[in-house]
Every structure is written in C-alpha cells, then in structure tokens.
C-alpha positions in Angstrom: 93.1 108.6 115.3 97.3 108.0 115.3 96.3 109.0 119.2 93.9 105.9 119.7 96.2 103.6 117.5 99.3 104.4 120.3 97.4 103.9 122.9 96.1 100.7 122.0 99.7 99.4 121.0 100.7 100.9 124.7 97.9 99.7 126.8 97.2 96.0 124.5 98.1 93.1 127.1 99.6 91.2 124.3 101.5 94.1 122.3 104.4 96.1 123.1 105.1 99.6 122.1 109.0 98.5 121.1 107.6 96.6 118.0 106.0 100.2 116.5 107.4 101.9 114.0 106.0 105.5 114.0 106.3 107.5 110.3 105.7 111.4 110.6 106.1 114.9 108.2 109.9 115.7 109.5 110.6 118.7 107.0 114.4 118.4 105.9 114.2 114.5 106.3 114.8 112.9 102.9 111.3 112.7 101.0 110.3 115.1 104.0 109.4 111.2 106.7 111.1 110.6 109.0 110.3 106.9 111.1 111.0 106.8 114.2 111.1 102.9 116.5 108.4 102.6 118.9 111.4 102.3 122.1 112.5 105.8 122.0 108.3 107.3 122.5 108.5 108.2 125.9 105.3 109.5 126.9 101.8 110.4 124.1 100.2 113.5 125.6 96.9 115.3 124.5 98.3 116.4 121.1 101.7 114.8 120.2 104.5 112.0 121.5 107.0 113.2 123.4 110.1 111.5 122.6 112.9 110.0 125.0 115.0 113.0 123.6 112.2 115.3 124.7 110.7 116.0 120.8 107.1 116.5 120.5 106.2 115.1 117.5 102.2 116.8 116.9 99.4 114.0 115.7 98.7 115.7 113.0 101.9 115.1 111.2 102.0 111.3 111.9 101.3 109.1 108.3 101.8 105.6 109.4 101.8 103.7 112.3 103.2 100.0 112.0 103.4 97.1 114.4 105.5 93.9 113.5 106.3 95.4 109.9 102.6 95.1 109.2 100.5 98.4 108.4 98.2 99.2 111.1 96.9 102.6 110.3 98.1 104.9 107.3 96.7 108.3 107.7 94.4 110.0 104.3 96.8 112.1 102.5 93.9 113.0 99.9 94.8 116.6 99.4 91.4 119.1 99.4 90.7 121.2 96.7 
C-alpha cells in the first residue's frame, strides 16, 4: 500500500514528491523512526525506495507517509496475537 501511496505522490500532475515526508522502522534511530523528506527518494522499486544515498529502505518497514504536513496514509501497527 506505502508502494501505491509513492507512486501516486510521484506520478499526481498536481503533487510533488519534495513535499513527502516518508517515516520508516530505522532500528538505532531514537524511538527506533526515522523520517526521511520526500527530495532525497531517488528511485521506488518493486519492494523498497532507494534513496539518493543508495539506501533501500523495504515497504514493509514504512509507518507513515505525509504530504504537506497532513497524514496521508499511516500503516496498522495492531500487533497479532
């Protein structure tokens, strides 16, 4: 889904992937998120972003996706018993 939500920011005639903020699991980070800004995604491939600094950052750790400050999609984090 964080997949779709990119490309739609990316590919949107009247949006721009500089106004994204991306939030992801980054274990080490403080609170273990880091966010990244939307400028420094280079490329999204099949199953992560690739970063101008050549980190892959995998789908499946992305949490939040923002555009403008305003939440655009937050990702479950109901944990399964």
């Amino acid at each position: 889904m964080a997949k779709n939500i990119l490309n739609m920011i990316l590919w949107h005639p009247e949006m721009e992937i500089d106004h994204a903020k991306v939030s992801y699991i980054h274990r080490g980070a403080p609170g273990n998120i880091k966010t990244i800004q939307g400028f420094i995604i280079d490329k999204i491939e099949n199953g992560f972003l690739l970063l101008n600094d050549e980190t892959q950052i995998p789908f499946h750790r992305i949490i939040k996706i923002k555009y403008e400050d305003k939440l655009i999609w937050e990702k479950s984090l109901v944990k399964r018993l």
